[in-house]
Backbone of each chain as ProteinMPNN parsed JSONL, in Angstrom:
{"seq_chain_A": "XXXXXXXXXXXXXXXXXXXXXXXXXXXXXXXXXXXXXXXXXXXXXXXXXXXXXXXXXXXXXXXXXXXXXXXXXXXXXXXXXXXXXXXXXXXXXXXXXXXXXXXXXX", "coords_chain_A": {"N_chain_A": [[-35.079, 12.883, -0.803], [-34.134, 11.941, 1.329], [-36.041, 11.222, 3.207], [-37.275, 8.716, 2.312], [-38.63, 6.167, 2.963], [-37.752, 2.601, 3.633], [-39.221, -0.331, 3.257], [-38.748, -3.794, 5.235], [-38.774, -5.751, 3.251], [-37.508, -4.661, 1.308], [-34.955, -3.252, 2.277], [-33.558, -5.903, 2.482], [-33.035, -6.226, -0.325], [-31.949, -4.219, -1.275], [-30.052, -4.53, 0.547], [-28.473, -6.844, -0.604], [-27.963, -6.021, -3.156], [-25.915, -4.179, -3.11], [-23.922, -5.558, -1.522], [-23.404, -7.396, -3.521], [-22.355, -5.963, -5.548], [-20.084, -4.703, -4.205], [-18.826, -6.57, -3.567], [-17.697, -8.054, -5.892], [-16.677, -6.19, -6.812], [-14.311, -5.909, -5.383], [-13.252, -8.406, -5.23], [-12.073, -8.18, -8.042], [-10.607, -5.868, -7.985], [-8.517, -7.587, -6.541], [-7.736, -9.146, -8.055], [-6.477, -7.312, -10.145], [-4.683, -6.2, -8.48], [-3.006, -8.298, -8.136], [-1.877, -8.665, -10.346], [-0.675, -6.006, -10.779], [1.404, -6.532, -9.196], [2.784, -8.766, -9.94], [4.116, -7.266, -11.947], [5.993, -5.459, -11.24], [8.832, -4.204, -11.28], [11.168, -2.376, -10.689], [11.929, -0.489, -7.505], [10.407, 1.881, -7.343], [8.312, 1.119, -8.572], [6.982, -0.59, -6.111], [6.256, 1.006, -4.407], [4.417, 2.579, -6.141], [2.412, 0.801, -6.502], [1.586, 0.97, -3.644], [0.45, 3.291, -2.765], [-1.886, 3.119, -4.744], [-3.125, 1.038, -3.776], [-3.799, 2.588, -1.66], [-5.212, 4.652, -2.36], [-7.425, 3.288, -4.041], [-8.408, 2.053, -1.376], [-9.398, 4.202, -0.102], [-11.347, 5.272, -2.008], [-13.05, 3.285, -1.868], [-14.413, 3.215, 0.492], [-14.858, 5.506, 0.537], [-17.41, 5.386, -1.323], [-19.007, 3.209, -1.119], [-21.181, 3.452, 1.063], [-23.259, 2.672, 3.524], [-25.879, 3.988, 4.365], [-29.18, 5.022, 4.637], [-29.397, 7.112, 3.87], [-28.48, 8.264, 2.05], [-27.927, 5.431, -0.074], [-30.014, 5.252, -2.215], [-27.915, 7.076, -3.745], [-25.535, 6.237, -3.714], [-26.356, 3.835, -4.854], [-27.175, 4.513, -7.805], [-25.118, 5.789, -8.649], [-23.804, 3.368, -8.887], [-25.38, 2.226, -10.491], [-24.567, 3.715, -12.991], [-21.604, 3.056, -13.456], [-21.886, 0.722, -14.241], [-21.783, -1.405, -12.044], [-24.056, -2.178, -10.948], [-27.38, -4.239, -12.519], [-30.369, -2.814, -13.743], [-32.354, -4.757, -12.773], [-30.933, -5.918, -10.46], [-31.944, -4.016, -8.683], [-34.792, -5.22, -8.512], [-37.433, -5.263, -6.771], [-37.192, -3.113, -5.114], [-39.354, 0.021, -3.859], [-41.494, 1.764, -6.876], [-40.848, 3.993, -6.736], [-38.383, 4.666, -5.585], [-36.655, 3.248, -7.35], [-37.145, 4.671, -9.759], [-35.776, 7.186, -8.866], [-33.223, 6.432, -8.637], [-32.461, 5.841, -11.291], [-32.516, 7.96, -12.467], [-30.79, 9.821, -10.984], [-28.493, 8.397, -11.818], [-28.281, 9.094, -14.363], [-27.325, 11.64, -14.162]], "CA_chain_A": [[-34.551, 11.518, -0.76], [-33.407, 11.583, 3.129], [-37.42, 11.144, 3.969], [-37.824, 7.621, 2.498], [-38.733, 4.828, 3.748], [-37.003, 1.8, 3.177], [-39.381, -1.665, 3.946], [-38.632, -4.776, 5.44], [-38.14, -6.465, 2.454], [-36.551, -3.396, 0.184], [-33.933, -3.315, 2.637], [-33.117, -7.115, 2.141], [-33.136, -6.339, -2.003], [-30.608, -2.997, -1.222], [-28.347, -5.135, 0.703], [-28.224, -7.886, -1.25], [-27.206, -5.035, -4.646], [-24.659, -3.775, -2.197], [-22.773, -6.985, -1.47], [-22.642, -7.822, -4.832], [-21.776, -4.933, -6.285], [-18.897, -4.225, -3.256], [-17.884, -7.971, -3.393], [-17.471, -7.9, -7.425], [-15.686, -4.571, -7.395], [-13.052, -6.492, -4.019], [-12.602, -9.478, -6.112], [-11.844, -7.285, -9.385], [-9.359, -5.393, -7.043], [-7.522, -8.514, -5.769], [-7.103, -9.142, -9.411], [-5.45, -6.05, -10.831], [-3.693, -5.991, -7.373], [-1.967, -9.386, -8.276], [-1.549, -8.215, -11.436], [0.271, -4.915, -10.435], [2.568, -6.901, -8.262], [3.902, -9.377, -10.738], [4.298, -6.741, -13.069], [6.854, -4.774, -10.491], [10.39, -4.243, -11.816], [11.884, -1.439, -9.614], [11.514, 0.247, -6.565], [9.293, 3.086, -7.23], [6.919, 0.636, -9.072], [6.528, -0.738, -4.988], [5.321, 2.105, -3.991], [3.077, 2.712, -6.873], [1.549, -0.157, -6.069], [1.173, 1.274, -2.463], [-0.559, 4.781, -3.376], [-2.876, 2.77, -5.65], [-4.104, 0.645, -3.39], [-4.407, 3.644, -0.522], [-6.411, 5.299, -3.163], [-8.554, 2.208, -4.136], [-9.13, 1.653, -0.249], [-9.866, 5.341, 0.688], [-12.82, 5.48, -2.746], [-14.071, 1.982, -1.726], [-14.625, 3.637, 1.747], [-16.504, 7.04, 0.075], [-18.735, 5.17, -2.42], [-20.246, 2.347, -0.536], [-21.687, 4.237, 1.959], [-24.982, 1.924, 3.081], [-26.912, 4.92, 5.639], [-30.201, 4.499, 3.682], [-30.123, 8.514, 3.676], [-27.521, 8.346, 0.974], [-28.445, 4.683, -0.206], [-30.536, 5.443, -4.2], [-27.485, 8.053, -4.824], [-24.781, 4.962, -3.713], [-27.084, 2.672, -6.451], [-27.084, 5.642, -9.088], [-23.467, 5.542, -9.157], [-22.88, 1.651, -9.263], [-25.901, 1.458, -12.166], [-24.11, 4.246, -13.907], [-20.571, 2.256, -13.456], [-21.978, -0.756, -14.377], [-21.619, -2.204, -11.226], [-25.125, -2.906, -10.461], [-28.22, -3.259, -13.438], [-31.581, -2.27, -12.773], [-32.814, -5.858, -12.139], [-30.365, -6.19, -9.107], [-32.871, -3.064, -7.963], [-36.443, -5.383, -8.461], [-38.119, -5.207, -5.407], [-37.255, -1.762, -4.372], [-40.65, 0.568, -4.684], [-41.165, 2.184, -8.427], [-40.554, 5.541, -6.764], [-37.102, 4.685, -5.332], [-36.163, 3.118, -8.998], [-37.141, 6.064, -10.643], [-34.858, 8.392, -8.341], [-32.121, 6.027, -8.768], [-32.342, 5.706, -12.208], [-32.421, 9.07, -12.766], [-29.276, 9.942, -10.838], [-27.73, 7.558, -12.294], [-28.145, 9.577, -15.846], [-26.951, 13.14, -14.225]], "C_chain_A": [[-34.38, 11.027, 0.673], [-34.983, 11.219, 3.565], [-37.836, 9.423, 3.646], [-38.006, 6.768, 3.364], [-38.76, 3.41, 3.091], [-38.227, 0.151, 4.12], [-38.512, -2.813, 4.043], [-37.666, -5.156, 4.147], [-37.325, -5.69, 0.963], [-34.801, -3.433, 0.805], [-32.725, -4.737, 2.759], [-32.605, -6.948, 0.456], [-31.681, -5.067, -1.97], [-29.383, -3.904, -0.506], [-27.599, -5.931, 0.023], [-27.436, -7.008, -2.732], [-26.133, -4.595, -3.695], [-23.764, -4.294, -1.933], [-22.413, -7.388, -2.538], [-21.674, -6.805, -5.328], [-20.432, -4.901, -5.728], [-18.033, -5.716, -3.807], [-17.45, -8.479, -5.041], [-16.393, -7.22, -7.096], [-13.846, -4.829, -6.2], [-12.867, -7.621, -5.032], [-11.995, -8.748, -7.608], [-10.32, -6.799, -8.899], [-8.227, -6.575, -6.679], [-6.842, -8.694, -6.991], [-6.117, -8.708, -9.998], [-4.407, -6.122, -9.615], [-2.469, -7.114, -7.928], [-0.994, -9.267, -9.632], [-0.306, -6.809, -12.074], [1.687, -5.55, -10.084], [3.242, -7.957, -8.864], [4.768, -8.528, -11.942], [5.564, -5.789, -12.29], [8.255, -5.063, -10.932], [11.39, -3.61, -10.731], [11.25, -0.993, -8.329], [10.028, 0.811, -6.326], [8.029, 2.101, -7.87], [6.171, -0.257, -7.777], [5.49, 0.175, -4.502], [4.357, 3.175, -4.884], [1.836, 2.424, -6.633], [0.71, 0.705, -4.467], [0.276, 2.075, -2.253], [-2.117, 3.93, -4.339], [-3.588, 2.267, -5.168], [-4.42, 1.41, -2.104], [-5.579, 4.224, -1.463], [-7.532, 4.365, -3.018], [-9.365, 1.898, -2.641], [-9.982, 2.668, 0.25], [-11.681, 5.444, -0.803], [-13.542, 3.706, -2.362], [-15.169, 2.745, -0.76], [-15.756, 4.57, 1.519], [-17.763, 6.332, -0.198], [-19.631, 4.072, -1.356], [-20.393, 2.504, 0.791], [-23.119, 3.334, 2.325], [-26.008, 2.847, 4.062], [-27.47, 4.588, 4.201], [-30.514, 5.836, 3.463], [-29.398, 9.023, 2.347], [-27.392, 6.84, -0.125], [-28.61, 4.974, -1.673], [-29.104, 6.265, -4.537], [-26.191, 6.922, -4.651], [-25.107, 4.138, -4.876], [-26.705, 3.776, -7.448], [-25.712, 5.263, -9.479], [-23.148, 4.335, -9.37], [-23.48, 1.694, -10.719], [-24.77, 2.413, -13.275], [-22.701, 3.325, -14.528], [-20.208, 0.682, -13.932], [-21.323, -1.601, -13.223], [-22.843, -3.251, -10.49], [-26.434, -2.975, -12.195], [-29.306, -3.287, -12.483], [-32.342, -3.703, -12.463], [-31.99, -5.903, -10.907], [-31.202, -5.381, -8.093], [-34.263, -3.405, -7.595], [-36.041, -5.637, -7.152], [-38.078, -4.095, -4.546], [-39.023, -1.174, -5.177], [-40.348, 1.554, -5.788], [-40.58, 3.626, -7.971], [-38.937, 6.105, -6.348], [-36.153, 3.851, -6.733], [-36.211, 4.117, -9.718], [-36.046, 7.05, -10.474], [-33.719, 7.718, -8.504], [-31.715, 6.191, -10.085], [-32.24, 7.043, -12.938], [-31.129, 9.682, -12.161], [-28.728, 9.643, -11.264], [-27.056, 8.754, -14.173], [-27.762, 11.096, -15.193], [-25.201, 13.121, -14.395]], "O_chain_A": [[-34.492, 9.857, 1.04], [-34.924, 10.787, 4.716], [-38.543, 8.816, 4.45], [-37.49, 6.72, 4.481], [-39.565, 3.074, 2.222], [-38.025, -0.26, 5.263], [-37.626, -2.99, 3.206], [-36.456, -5.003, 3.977], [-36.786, -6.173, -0.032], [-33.775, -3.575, 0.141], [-31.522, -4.68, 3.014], [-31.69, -7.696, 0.111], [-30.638, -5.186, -2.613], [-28.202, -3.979, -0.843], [-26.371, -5.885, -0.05], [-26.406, -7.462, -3.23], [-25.157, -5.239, -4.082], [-22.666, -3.742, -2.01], [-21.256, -7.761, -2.729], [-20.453, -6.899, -5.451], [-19.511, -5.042, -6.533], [-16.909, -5.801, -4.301], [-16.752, -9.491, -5.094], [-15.252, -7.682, -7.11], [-12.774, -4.226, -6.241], [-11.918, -7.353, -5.769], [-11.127, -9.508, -8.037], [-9.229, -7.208, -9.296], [-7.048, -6.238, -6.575], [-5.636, -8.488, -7.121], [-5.106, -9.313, -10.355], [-3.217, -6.09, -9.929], [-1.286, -6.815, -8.094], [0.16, -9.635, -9.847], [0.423, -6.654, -13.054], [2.782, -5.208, -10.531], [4.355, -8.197, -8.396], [5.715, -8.928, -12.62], [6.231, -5.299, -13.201], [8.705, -6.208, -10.897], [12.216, -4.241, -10.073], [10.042, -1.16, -8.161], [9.054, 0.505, -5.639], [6.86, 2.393, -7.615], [5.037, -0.689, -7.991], [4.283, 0.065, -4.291], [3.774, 4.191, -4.505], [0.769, 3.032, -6.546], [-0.496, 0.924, -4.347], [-0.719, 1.754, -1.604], [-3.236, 4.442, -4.375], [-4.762, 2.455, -5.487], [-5.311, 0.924, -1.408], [-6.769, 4.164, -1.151], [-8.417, 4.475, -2.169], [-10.557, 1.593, -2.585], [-11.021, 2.429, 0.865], [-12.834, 5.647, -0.422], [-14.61, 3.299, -2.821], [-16.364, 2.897, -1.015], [-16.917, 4.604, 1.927], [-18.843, 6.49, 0.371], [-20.779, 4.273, -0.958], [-19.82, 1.796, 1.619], [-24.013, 3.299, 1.48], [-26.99, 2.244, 4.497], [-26.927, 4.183, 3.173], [-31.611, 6.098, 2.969], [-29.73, 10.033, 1.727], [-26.703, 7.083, -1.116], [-27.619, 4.983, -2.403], [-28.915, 6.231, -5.753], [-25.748, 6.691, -5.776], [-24.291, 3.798, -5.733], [-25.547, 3.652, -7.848], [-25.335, 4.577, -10.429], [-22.161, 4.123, -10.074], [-22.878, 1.447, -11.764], [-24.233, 1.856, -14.233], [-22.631, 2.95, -15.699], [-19.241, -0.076, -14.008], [-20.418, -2.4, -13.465], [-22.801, -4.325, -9.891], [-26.434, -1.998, -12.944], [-29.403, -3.543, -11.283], [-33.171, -3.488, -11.579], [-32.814, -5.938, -9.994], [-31.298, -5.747, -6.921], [-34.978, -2.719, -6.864], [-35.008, -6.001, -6.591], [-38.704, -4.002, -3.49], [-39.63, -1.519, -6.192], [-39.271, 2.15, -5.822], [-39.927, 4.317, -8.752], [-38.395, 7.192, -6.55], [-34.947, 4.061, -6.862], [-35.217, 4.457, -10.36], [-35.466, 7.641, -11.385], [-32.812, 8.55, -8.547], [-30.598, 6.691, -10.224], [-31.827, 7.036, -14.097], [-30.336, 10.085, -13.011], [-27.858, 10.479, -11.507], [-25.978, 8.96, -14.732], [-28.014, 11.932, -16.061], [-24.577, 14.18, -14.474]]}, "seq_chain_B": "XXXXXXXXXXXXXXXXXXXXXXXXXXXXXXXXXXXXXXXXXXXXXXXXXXXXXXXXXXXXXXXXXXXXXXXXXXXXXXXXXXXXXXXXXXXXXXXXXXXXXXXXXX", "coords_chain_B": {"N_chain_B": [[30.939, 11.739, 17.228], [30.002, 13.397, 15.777], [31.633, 14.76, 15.11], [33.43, 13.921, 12.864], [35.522, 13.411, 10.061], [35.1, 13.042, 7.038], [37.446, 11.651, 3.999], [37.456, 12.431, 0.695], [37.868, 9.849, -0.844], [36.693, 7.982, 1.086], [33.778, 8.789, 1.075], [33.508, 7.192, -1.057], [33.674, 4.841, -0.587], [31.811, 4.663, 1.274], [29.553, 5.786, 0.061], [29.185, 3.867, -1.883], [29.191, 1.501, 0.002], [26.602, 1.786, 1.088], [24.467, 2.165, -1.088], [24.96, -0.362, -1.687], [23.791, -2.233, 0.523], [21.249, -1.204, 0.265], [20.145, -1.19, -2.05], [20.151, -4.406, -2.396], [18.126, -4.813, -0.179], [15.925, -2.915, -1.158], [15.549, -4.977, -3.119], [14.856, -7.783, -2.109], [12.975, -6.853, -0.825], [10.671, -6.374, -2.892], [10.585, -9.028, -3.869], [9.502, -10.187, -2.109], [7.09, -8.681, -1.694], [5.958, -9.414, -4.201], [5.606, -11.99, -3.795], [3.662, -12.297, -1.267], [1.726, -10.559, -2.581], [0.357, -12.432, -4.519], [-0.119, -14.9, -2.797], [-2.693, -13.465, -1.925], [-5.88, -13.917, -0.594], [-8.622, -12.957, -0.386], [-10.086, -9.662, 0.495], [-9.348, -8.331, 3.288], [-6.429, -9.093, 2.621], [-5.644, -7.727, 1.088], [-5.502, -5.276, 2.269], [-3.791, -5.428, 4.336], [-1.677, -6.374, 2.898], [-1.062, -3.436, 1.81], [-1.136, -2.295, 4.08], [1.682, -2.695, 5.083], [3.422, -2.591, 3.354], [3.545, 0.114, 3.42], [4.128, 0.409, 5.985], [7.062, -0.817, 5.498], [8.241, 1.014, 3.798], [8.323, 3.403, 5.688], [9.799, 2.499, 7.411], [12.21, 2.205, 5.639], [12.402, 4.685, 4.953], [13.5, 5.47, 7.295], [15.811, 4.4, 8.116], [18.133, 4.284, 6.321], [19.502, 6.84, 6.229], [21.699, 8.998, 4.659], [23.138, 11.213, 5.979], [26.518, 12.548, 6.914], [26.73, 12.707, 9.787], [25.257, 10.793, 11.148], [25.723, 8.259, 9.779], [27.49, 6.299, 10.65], [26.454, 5.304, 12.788], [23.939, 4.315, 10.799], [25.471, 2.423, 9.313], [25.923, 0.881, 11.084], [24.113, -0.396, 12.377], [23.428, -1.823, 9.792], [25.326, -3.887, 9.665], [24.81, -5.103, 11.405], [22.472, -6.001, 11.055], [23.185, -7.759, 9.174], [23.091, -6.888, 6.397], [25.221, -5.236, 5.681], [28.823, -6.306, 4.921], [31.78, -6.25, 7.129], [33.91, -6.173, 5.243], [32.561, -5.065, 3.253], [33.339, -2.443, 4.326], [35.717, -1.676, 3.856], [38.541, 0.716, 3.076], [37.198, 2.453, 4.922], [38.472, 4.799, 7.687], [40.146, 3.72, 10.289], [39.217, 4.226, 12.616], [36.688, 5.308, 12.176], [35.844, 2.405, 11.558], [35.758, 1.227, 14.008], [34.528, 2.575, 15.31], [32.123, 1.732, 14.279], [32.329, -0.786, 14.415], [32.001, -1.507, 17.07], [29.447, -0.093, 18.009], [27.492, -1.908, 16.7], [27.429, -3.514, 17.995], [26.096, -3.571, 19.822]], "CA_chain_B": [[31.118, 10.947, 16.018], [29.357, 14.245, 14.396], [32.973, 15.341, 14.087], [34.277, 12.634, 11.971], [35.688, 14.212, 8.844], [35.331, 12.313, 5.555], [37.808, 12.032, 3.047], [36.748, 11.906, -0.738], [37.829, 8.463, -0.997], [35.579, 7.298, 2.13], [33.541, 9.296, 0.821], [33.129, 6.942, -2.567], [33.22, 3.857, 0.303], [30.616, 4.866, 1.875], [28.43, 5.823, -0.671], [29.082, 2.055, -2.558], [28.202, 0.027, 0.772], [25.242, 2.164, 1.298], [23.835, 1.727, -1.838], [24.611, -2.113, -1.809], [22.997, -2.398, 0.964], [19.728, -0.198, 0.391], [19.696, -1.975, -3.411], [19.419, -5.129, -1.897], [16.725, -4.586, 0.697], [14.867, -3.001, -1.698], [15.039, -6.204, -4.453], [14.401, -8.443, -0.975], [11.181, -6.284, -0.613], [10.3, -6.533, -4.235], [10.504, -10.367, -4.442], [8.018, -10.489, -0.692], [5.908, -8.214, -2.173], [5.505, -10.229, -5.621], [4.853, -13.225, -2.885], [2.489, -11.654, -0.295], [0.072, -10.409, -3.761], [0.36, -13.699, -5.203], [-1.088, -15.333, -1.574], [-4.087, -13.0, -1.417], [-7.442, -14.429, -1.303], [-9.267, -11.826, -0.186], [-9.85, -8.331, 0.714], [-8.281, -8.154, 4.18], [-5.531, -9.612, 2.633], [-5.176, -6.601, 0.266], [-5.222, -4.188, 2.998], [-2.657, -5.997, 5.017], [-0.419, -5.539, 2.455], [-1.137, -2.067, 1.741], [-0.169, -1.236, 5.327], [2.81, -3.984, 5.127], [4.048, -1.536, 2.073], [3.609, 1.493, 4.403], [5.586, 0.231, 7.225], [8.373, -1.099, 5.471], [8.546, 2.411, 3.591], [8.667, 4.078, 6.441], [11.423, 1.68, 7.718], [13.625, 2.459, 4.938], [13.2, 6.446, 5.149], [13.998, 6.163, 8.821], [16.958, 3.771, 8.058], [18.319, 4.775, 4.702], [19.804, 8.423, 5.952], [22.78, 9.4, 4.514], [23.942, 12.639, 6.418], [27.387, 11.893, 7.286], [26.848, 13.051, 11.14], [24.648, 9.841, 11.679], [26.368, 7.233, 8.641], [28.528, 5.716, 11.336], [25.09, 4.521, 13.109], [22.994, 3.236, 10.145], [26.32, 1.321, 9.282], [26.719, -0.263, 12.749], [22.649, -1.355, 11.658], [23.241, -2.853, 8.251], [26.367, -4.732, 9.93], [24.254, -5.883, 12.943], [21.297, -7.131, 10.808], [23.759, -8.637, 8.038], [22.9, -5.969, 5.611], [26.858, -5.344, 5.048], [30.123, -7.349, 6.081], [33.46, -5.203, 7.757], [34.527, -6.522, 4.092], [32.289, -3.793, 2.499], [33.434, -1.069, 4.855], [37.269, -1.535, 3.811], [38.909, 1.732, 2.743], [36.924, 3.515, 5.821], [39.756, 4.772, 8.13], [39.98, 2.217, 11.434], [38.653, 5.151, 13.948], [35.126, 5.033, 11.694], [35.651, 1.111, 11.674], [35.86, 0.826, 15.298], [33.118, 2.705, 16.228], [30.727, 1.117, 13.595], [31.59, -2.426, 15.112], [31.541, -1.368, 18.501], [28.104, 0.333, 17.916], [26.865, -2.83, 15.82], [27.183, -4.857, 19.125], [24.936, -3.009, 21.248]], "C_chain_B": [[30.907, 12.259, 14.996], [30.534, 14.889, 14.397], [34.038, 14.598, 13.401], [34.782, 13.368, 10.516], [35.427, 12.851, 7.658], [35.923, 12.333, 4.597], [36.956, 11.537, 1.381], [37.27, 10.675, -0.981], [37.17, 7.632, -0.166], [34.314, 7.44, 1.594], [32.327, 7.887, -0.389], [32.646, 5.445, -1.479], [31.919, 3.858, 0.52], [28.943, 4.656, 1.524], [28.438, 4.342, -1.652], [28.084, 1.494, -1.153], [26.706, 0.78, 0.999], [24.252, 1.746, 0.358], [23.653, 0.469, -2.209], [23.489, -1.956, -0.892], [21.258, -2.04, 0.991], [19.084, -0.918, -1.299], [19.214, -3.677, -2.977], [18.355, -5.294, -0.762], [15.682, -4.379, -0.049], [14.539, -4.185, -2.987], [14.762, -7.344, -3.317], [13.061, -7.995, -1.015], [10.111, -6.31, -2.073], [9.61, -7.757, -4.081], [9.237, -10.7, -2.963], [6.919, -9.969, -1.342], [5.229, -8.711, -3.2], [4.746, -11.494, -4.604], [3.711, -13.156, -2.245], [1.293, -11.624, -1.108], [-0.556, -11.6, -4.23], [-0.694, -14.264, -3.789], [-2.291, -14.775, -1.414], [-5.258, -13.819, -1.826], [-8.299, -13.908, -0.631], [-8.896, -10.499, 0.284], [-9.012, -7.838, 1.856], [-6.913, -8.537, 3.872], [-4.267, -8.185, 2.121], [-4.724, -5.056, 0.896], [-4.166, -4.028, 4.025], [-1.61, -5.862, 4.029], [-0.039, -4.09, 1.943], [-0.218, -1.305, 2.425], [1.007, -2.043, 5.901], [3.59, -2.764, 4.103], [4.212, -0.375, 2.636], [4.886, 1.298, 4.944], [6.813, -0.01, 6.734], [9.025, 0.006, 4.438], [8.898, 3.457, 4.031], [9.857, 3.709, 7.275], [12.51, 2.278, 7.276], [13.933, 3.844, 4.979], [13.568, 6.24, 6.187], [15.499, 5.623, 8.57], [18.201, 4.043, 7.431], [18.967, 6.201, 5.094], [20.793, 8.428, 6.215], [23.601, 10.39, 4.651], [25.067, 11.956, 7.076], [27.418, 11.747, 8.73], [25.709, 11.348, 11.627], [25.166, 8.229, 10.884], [26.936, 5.921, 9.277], [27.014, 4.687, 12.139], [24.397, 3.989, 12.37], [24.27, 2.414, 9.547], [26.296, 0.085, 9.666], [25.128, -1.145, 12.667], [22.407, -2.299, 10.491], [24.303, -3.809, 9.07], [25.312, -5.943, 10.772], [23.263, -7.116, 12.234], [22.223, -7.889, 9.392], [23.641, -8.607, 6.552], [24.368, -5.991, 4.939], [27.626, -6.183, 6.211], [31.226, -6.213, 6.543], [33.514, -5.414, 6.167], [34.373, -4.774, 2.876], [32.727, -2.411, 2.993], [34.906, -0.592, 4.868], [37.6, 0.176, 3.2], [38.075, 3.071, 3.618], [38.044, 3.555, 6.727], [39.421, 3.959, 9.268], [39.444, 2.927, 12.73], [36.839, 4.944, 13.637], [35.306, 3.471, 11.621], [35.15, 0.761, 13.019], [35.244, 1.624, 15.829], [31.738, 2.011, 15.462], [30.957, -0.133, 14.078], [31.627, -2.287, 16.541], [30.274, -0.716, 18.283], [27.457, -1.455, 17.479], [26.745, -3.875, 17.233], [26.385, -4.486, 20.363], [23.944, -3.037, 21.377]], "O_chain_B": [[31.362, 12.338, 13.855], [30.567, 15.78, 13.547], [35.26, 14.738, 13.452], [33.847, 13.985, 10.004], [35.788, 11.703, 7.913], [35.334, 13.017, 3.76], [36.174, 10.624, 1.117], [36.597, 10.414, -1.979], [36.992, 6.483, -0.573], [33.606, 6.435, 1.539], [31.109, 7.734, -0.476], [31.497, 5.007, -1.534], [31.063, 3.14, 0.003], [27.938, 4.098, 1.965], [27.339, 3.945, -2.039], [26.89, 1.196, -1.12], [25.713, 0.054, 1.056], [23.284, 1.08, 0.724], [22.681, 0.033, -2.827], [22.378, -1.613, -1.295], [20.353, -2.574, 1.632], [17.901, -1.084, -1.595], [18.083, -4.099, -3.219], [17.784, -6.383, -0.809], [14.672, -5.08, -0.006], [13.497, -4.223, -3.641], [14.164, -8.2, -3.969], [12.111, -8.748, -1.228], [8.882, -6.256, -2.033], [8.381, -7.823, -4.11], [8.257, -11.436, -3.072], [5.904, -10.63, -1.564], [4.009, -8.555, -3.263], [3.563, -11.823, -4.689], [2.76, -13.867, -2.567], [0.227, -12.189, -0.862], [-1.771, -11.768, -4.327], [-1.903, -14.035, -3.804], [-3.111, -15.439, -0.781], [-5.562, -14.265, -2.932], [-8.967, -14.789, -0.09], [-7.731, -10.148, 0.473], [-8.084, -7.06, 1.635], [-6.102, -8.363, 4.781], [-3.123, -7.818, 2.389], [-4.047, -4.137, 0.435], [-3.724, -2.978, 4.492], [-0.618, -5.204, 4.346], [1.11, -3.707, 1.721], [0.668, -0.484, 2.187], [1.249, -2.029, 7.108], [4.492, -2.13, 4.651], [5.207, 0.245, 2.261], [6.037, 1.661, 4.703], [7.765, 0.47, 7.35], [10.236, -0.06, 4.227], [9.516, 4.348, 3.447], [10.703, 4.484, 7.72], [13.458, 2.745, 7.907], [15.062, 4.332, 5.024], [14.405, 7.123, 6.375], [16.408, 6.414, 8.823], [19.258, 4.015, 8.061], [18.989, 6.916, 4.092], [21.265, 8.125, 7.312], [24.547, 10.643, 3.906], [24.852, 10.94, 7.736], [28.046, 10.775, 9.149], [25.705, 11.126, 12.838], [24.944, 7.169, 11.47], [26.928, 4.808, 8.752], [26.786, 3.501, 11.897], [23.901, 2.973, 12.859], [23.796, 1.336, 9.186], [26.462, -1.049, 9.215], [25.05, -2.355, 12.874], [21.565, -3.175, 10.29], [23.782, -4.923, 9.033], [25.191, -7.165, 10.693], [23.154, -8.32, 12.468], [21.557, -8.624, 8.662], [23.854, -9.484, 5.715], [24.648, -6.607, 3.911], [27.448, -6.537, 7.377], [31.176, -5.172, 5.887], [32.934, -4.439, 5.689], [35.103, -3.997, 2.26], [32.569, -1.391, 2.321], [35.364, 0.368, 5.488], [36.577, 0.786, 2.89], [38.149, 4.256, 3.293], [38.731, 2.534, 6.76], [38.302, 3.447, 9.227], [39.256, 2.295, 13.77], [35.978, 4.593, 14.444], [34.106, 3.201, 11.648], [34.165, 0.033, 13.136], [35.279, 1.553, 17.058], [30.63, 1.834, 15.969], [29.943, -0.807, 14.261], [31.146, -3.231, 17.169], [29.742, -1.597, 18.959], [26.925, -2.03, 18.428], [26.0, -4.851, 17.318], [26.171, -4.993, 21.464], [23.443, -2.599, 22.413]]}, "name": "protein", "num_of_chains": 2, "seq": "XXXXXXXXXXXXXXXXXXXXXXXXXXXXXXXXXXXXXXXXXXXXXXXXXXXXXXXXXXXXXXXXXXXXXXXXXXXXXXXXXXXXXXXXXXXXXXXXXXXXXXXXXXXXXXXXXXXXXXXXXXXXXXXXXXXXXXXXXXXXXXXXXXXXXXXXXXXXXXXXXXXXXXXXXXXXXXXXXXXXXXXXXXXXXXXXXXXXXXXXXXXXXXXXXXXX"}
């Protein structure tokens, strides 16, 4: 996977699934966030909140990773998550769809 | 001061204004924090209060400590910032009065 090569216009089609996907999954977040924080009664449900969104910030941080050497296994995991489908992927070449799409199912 | 004795009726003082005070701070920080989530409209917003929730967590452990050898100092702090009144600190004897408002003015 680390050997591809990513064209011109593949790398326009990967960023573009990347922003969505990220900028979906940050608007989703702001959501539940607002949602957490009206829902706050006591104390400790402050610092629930707090841990939840350290968590949420520290796996944003892991998963959308964009080095293009780690890149198809980043997609694998959104298609699996339903964060991305495989149309958000046309225009990548069939051989970097295949490997995605196949991670995706391990 | 760290040889101040405490009787069990200061004792019950003590532990009241503390807990006023530390109950309201934290329903003050509640009702910001319900505000702050509510204002977000985007992602930096979410991370700003994250580490807004940190700091003022780490505030309250530093603030908040109830070993009697230091009590007389986070006192003379709730007084200063208007946390508690002299009112709440009645039934402390007038040696622990009069160093918590002479501290509180420094």
């Amino acid at each position: 996977m680390y050997e591809l090569k990513w064209s011109h216009a593949e790398k326009i089609v990967a960023r573009r699934a990347f922003d969505k996907a990220l900028g979906e999954e940050l608007e989703a977040l702001i959501r539940e966030a607002k949602s957490r924080a009206a829902r706050i009664e006591e104390p400790l449900d402050l610092w629930d909140l707090e841990n939840w969104l350290t968590e949420r910030r520290r796996e944003i941080d892991r998963r959308y990773d964009y080095r293009y050497s780690v890149l198809p296994l980043v997609f694998a995991h959104l298609l699996r998550d339903g964060r991305l489908t495989e149309d958000d992927l046309n225009g990548l070449e069939q051989e970097k769809r295949d490997l995605i799409r196949r991670a995706s199912a391990l």
